[in-house]
C-alpha positions in Angstrom: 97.0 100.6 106.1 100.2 100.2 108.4 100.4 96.5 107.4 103.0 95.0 105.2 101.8 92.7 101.9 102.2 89.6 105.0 99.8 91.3 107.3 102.8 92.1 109.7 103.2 95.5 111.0 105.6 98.0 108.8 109.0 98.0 110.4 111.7 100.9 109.9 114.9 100.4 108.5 116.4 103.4 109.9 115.6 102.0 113.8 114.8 98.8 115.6 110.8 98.2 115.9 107.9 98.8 114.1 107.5 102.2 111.8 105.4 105.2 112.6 103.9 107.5 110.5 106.6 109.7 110.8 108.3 106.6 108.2 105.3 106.0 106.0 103.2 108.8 106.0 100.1 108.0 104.5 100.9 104.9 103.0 101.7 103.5 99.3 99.7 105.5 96.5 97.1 103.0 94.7 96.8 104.0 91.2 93.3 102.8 91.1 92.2 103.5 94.1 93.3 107.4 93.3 91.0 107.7 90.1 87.8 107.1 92.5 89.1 108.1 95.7 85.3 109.1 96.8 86.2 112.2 99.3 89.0 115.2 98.9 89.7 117.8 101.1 90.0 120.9 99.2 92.1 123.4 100.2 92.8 126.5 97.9 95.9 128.6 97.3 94.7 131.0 99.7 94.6 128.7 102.4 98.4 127.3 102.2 99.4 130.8 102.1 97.4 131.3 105.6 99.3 127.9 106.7 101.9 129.2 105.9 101.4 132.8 107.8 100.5 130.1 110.9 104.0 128.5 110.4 105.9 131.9 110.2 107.0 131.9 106.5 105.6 134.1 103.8 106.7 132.9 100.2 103.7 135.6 98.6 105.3 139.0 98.7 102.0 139.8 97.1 99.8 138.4 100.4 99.6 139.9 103.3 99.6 137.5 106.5 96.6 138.8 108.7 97.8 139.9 112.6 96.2 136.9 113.8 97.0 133.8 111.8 94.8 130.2 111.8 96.4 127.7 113.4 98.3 125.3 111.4 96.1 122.4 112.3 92.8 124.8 111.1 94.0 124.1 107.4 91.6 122.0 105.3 94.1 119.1 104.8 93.5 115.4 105.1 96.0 114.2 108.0 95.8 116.6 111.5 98.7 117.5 114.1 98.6 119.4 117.1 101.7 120.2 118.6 101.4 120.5 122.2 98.1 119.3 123.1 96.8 120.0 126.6 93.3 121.3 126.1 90.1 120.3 124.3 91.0 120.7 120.8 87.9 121.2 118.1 89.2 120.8 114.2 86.6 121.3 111.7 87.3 119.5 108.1 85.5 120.0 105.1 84.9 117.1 102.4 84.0 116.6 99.1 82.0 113.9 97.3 83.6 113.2 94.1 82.5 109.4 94.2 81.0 108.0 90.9 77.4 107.9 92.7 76.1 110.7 94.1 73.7 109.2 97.0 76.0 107.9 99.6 76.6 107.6 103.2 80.1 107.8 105.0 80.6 106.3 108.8 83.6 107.6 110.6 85.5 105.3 112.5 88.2 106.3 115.0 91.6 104.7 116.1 92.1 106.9 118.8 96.1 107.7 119.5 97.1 106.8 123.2 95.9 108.7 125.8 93.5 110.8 123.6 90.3 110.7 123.0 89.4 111.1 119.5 85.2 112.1 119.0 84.0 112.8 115.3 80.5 115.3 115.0 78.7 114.0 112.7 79.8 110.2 113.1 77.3 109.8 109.3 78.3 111.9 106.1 75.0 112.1 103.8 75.6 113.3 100.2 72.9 113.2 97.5 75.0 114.4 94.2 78.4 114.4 93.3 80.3 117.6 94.2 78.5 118.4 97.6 80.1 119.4 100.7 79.8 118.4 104.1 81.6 119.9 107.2 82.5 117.5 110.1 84.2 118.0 113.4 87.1 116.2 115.2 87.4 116.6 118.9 90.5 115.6 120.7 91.3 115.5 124.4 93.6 114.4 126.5 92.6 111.4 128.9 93.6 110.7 132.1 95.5 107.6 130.4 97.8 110.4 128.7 98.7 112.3 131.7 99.4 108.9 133.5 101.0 107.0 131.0 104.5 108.4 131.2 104.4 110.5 128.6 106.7 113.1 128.5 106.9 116.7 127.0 107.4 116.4 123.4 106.3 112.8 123.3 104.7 111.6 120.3 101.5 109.6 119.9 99.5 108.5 116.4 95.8 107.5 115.4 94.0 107.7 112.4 90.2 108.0 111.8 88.5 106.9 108.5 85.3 107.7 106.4 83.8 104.6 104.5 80.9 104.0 102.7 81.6 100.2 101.8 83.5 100.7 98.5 85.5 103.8 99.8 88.4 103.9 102.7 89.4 107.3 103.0 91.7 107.4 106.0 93.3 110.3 108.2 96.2 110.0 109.8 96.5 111.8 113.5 
């Protein structure tokens, strides 16, 4: 939610005009909302240590960073950036159901930044027990509206995309 408790958009403090995530990152923690938040994105210890190979940092003496790192954008992590993007981009995320019901469908809905398109494979998440796993990819291109827009070389742009199955609202920031 980028709204404020008015309905108005969230402004910065630090500069004129509205805030971007770069000022509210996800958003305000809901203390209620976290002790069912109905997906996660798990991610183990392993796999920040291979983000961290992508990045060029090794903090592990006792890891070795293979010769041909995952991109930083391939960890398993709930918001997605892609520095640079140019070319059809394919993320794959992984999610978990840890929702208090076990039967449940998820829809994915998509607010696309501008002058990308934003396409989520499967657009429907079926679980049938608490603790399964399903594997869903995001797709992001570059429209025409993107190269035309005037935007310039290290510009950047913001979207989200969201899984909901009516109670939940688990949002991704792009």
């Amino acid at each position: 939610k980028s709204t404020n408790n008015l309905g108005l958009p969230l402004t910065s403090t630090g500069s004129a005009g509205n805030a971007n995530p770069f000022n509210y990152g996800s958003g305000h923690l809901n203390p209620m909302d976290a002790a069912d938040p109905g997906l996660v994105y798990d991610a183990s210890y392993e796999d920040y240590l291979l983000f961290l190979c992508s990045s060029g940092a090794q903090i592990d003496s006792s890891f070795k960073c293979p010769v041909k790192s995952p991109r930083p954008y391939e960890l398993n992590y709930p918001s997605v950036a892609i520095s640079a993007l140019n070319e059809t981009t394919i993320v794959t995320r992984t999610v978990t159901n840890v929702g208090i019901t076990g039967k449940v469908t998820y829809n994915a809905s998509v607010i696309p930044p501008s002058g990308v398109s934003v396409k989520i494979h499967p657009r429907k998440l079926h679980f049938r027990a608490v603790g399964e796993k399903r594997s869903f990819t995001v797709t992001f291109k570059v429209t025409g509206h993107g190269r035309s827009s005037g935007m310039k070389k290290g510009d950047y742009v913001f979207g989200s995309y969201t899984w909901s199955d009516g109670t939940h609202r688990v949002r991704s920031p792009i």
